[in-house]
N, C-alpha and C positions, 0 to 999 in steps of 0.2 A: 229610703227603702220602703218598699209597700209592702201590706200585708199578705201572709201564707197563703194560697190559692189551694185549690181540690185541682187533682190530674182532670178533670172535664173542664174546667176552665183553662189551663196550661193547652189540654187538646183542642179546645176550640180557637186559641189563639194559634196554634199552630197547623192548624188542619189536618191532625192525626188523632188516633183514635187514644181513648187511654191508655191500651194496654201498649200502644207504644212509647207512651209517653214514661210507663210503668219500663218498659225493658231500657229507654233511655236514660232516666232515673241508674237501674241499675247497674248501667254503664259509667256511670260519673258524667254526664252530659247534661240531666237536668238536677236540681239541686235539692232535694228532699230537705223539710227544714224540721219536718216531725211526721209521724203517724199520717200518710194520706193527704199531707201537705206541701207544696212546692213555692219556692221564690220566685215567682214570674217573671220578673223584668232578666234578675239573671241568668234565668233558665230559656228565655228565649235568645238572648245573646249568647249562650254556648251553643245553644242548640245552631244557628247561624254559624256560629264558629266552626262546629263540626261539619258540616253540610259544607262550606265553604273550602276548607281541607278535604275534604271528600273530593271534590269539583274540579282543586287545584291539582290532587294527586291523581285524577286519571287527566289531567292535562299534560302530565310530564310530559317533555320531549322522549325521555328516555324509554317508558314506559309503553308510548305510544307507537314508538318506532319496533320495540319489541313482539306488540302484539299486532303491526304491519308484517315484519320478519316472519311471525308465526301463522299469519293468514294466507302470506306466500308462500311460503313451506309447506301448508297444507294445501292449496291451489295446485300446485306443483305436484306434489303426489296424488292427487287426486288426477288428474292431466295423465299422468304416467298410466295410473291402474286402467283411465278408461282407454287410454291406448293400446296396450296388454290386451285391451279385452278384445279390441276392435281388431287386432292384429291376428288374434285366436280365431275371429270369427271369420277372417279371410281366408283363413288357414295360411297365412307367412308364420307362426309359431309350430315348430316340431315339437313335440314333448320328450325332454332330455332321453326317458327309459327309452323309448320307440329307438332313437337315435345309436343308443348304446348296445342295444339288441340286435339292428341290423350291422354295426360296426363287428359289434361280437362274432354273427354269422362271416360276415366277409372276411375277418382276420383266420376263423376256423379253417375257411376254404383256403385261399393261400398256408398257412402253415399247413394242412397235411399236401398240398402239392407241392411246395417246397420238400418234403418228406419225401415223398414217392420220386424226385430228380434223377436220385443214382442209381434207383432199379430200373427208372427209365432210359437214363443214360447206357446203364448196364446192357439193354435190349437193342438197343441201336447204334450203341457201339461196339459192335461183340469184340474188339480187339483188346478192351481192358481190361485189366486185371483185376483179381479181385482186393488185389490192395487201390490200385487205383480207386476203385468204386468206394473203398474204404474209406480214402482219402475226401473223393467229393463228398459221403456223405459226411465224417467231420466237420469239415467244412461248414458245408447246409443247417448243420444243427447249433455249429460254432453261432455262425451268424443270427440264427433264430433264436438262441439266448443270450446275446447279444443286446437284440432289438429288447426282448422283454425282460432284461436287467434296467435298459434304460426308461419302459414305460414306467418300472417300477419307483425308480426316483423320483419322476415326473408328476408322479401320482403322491409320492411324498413330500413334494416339494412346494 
């Protein structure tokens, strides 16, 4: 066994500075034998040790293929967003609100002409009664809560 060394000697053998040789130290890697003294031979041999464990654990297979998985993953979502973007800039994207506003408008207009039927019906058929007309507009209204009993599940569901 040779004698105690200074961290400036340990760091010159290993071509790091002291104060790493100091945070390795306090890791258990180099081997403190006293006050500002280190074992050289066997503090270079862990030091190799650790570094070589280091070297071997970003070789795993497993590890490797994971942060492949994760490069693709992110590639892929990347790919998507800039397609999003390009698709916005063609204008092939409608924006949902716009969509649901003109929906909203078109369904307003059918429902109140569906509503106005039997007085229409009433004007052009003068021979109905007025139960008849009673009857189409049940009917009319039947059906139109109907339709938005079912958006209402649809929308729940």
């Amino acid at each position: 066994m040779s004698a105690p060394v200074t961290a400036a000697v340990v760091a010159r053998w290993l071509g790091i500075s002291q104060e790493a040789v100091q945070a390795l130290a306090r890791r258990g890697v180099v081997v403190k034998t006293g006050r500002g003294r280190y074992a050289l031979e066997e503090s270079v041999r862990r030091v190799l040790a650790h570094y070589r464990d280091l070297a071997s654990d970003k070789g795993n297979p497993a590890s490797l293929a994971d942060i492949r998985a994760q490069r693709i993953r992110l590639a892929k979502a990347a790919a998507d967003s800039q397609e999003l973007k390009n698709a916005a800039l063609r204008g092939d994207l409608v924006e949902a609100g716009a969509v649901e506003r003109e929906w909203s408008g078109v369904l307003r207009t059918v429902r109140a002409g569906m509503l106005a039927v039997p007085s229409r019906a009433a004007q052009r058929l003068p021979h109905l009664s007025a139960h008849d007309v009673g009857v189409i507009d049940t009917e009319v209204r039947d059906v139109l809560t109907e339709i938005g009993e079912e958006k209402g599940e649809e929308a729940e569901a």
